[in-house]
PyMOL CGO cylinders between C-alpha atoms (Angstrom):
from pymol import cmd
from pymol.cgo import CYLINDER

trace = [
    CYLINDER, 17.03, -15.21, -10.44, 20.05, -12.65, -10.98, 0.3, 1, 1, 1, 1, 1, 1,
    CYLINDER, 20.05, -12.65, -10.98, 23.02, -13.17, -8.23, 0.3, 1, 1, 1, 1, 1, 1,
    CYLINDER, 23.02, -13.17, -8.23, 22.58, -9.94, -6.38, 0.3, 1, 1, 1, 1, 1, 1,
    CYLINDER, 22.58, -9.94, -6.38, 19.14, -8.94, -5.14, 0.3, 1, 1, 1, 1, 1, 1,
    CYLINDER, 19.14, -8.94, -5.14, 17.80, -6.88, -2.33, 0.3, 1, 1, 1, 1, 1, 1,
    CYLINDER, 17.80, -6.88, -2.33, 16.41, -8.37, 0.62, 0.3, 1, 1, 1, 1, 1, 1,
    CYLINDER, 16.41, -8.37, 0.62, 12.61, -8.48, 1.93, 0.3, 1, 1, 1, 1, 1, 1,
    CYLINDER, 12.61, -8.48, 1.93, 13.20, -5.73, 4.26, 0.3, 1, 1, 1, 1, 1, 1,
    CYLINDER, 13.20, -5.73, 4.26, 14.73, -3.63, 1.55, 0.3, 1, 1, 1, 1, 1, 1,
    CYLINDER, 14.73, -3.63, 1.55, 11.98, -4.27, -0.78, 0.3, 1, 1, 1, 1, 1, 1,
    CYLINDER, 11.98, -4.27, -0.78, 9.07, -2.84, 1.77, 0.3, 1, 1, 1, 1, 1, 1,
    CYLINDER, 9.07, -2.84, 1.77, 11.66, 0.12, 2.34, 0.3, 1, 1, 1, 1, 1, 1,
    CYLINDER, 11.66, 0.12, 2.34, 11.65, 0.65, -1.57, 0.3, 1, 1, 1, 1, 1, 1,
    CYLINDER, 11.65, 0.65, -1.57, 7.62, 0.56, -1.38, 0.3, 1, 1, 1, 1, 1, 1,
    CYLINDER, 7.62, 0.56, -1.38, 6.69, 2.21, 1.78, 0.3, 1, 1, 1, 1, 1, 1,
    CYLINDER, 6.69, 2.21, 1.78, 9.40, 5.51, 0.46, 0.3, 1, 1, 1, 1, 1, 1,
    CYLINDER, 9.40, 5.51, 0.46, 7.40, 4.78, -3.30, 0.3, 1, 1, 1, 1, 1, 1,
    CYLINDER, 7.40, 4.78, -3.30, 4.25, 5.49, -1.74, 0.3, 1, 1, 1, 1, 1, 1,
    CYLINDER, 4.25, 5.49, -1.74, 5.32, 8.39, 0.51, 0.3, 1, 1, 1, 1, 1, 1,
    CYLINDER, 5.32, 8.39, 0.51, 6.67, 10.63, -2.99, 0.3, 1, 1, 1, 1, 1, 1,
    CYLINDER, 6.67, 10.63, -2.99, 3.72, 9.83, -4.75, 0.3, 1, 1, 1, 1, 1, 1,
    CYLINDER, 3.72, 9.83, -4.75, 0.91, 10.69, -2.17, 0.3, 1, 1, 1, 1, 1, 1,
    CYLINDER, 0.91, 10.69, -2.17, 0.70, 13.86, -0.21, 0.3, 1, 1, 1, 1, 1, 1,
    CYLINDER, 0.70, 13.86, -0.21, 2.17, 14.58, 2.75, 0.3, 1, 1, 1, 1, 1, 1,
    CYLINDER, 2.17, 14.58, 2.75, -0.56, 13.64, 5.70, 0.3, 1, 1, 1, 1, 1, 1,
    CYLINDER, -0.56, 13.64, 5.70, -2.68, 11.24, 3.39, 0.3, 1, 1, 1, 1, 1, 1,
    CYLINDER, -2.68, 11.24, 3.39, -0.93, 8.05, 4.96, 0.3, 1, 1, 1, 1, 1, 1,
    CYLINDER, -0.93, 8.05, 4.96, -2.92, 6.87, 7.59, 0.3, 1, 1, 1, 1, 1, 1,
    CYLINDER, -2.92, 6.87, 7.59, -2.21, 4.28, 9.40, 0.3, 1, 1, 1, 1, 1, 1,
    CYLINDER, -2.21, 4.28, 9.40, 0.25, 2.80, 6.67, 0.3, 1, 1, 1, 1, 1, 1,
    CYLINDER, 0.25, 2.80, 6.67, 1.02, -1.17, 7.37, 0.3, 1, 1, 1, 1, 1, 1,
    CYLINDER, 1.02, -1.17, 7.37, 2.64, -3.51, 5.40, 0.3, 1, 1, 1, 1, 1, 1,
    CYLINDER, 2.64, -3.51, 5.40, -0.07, -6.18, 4.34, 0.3, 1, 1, 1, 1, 1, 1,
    CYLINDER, -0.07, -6.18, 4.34, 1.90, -8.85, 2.00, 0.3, 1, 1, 1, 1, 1, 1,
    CYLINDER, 1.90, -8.85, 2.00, 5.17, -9.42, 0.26, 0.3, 1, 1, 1, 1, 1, 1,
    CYLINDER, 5.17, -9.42, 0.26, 5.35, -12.05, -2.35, 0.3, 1, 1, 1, 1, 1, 1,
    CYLINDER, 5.35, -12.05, -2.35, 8.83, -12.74, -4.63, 0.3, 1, 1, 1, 1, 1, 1,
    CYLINDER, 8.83, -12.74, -4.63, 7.87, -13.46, -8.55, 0.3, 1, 1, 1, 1, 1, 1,
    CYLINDER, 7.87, -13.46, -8.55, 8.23, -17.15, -9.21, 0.3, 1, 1, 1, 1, 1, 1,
    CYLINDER, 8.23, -17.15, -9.21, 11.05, -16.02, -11.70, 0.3, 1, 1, 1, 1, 1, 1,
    CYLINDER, 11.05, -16.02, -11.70, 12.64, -13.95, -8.52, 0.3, 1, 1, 1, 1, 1, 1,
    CYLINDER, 12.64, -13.95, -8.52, 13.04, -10.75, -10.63, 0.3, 1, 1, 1, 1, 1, 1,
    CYLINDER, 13.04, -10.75, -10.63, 10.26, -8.82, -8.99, 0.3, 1, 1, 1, 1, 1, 1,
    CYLINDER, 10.26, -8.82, -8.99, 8.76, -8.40, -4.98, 0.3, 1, 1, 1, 1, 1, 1,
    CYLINDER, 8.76, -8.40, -4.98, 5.02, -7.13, -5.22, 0.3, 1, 1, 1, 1, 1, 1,
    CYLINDER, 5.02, -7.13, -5.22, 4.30, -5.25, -1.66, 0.3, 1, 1, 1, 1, 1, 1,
    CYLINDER, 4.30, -5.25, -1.66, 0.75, -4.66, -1.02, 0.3, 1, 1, 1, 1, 1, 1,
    CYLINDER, 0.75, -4.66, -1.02, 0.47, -1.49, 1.60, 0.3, 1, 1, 1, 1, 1, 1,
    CYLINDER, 0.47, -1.49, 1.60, -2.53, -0.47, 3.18, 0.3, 1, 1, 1, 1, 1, 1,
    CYLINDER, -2.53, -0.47, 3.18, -3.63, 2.77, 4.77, 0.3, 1, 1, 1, 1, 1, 1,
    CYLINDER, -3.63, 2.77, 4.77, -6.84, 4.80, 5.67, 0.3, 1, 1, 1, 1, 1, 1,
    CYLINDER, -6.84, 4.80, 5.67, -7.64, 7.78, 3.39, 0.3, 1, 1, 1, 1, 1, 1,
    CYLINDER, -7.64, 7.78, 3.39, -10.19, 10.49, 4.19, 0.3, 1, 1, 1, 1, 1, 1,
    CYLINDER, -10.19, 10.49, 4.19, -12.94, 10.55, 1.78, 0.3, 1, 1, 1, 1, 1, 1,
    CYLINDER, -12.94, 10.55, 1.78, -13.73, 13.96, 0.03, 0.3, 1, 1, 1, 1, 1, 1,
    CYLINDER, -13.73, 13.96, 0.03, -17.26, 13.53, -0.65, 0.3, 1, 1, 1, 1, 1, 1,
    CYLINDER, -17.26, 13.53, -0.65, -19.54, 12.10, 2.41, 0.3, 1, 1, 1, 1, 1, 1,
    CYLINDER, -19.54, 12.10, 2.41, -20.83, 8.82, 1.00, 0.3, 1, 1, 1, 1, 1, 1,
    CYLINDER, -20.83, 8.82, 1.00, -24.81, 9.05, 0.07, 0.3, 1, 1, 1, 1, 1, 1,
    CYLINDER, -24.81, 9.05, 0.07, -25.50, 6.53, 3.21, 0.3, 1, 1, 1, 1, 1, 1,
    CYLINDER, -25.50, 6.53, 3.21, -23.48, 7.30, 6.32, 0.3, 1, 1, 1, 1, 1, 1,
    CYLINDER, -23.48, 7.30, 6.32, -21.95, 4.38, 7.75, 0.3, 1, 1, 1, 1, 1, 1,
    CYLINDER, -21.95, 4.38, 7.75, -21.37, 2.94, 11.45, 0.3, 1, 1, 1, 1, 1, 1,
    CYLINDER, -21.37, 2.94, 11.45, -17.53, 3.22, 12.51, 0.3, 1, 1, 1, 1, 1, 1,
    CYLINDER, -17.53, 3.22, 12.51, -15.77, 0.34, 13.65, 0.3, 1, 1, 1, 1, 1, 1,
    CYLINDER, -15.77, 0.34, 13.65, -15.61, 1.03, 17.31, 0.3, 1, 1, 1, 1, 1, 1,
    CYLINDER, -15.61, 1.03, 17.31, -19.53, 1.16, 17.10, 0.3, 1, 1, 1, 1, 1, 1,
    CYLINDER, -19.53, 1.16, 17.10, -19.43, 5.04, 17.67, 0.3, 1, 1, 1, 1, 1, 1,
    CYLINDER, -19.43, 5.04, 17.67, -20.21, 7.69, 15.06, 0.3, 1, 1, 1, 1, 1, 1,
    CYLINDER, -20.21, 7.69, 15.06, -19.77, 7.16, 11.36, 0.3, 1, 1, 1, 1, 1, 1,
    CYLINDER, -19.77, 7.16, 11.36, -16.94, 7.41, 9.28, 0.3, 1, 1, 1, 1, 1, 1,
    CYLINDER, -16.94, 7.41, 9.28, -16.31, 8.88, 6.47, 0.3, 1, 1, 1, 1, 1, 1,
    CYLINDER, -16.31, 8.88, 6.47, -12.89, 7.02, 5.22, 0.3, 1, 1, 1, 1, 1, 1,
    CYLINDER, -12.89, 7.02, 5.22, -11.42, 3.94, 3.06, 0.3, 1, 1, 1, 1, 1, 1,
    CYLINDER, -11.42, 3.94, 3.06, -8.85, 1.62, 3.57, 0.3, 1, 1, 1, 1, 1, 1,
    CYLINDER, -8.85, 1.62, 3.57, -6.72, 1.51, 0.33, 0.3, 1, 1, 1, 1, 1, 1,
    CYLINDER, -6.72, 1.51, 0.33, -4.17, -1.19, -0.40, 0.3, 1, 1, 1, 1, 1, 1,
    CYLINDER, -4.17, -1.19, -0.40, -1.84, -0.71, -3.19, 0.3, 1, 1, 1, 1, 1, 1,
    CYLINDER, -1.84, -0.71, -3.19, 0.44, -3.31, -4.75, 0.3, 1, 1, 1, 1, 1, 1,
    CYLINDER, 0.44, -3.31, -4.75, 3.75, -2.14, -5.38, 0.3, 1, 1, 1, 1, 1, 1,
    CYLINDER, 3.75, -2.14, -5.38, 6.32, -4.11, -7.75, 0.3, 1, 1, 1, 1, 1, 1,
    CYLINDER, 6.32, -4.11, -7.75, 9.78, -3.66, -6.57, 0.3, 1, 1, 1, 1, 1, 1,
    CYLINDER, 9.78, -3.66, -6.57, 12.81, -4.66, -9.06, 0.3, 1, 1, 1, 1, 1, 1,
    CYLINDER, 12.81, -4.66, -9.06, 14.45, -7.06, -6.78, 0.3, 1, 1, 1, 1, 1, 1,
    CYLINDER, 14.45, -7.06, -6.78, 18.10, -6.41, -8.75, 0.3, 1, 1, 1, 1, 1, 1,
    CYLINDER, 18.10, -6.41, -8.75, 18.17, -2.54, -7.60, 0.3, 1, 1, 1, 1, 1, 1,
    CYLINDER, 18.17, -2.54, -7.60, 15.45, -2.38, -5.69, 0.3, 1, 1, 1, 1, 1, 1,
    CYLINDER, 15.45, -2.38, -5.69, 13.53, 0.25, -8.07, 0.3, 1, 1, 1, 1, 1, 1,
    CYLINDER, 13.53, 0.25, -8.07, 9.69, 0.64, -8.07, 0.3, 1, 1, 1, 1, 1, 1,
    CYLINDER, 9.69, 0.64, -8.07, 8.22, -0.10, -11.36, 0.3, 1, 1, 1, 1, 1, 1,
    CYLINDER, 8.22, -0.10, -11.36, 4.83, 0.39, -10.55, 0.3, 1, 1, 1, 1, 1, 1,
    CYLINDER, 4.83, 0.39, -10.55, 1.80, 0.92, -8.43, 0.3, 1, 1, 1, 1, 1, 1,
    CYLINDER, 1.80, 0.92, -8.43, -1.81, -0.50, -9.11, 0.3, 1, 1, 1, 1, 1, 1,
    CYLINDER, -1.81, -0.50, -9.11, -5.21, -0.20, -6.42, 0.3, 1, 1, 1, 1, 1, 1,
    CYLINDER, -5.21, -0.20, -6.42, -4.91, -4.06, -5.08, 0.3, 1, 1, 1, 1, 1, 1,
    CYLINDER, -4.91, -4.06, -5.08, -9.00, -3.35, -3.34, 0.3, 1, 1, 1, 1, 1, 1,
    CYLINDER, -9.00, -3.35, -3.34, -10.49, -0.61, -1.34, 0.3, 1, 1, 1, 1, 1, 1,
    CYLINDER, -10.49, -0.61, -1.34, -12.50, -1.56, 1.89, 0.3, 1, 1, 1, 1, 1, 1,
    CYLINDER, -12.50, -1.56, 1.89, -14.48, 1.09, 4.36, 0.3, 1, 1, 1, 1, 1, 1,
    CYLINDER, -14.48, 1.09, 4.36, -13.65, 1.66, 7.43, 0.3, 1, 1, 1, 1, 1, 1,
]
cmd.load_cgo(trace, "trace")
């Protein structure tokens, strides 16, 4: 592990701003953190975010919302973001697993 890295804290900042560029603006719902691990070699923090997206096309089978009301028509994404822990740059981005909601 180099001397100087950024912190946990700075690493989810690094991923949460990563995610905001890429996507456009209003297609972040609900955006949590959902993990933050350190690479066993401490080089790298991998933050898996989640958030709801809107689906475009209706799904063939409607399905029952989660407050038992009306169906929905949306995903929960999570997306695993690798922060360099020496500067805190985002290297990359990769679909971690998709859930309905």
């Amino acid at each position: 592990m180099s001397e100087k890295t950024i912190d946990v804290k700075q690493a989810v900042t690094a991923a949460s701003a990563y995610l905001s560029e890429l996507f456009p603006k209003g297609e972040l719902h609900d955006l949590a953190l959902e993990e933050v691990e350190l690479s066993d070699d401490g080089q790298y923090w991998y933050v898996t975010m989640g958030f709801n997206r809107q689906l475009a096309i209706p799904r063939a089978r409607p399905l029952r919302g989660l407050d038992g009301g009306g169906y929905t028509n949306a995903e929960r994404v999570y997306k695993l973001i690798k922060v360099r822990a020496s500067d805190g740059k985002p290297i990359s981005m990769k679909i971690r697993f998709t859930s309905v909601v």
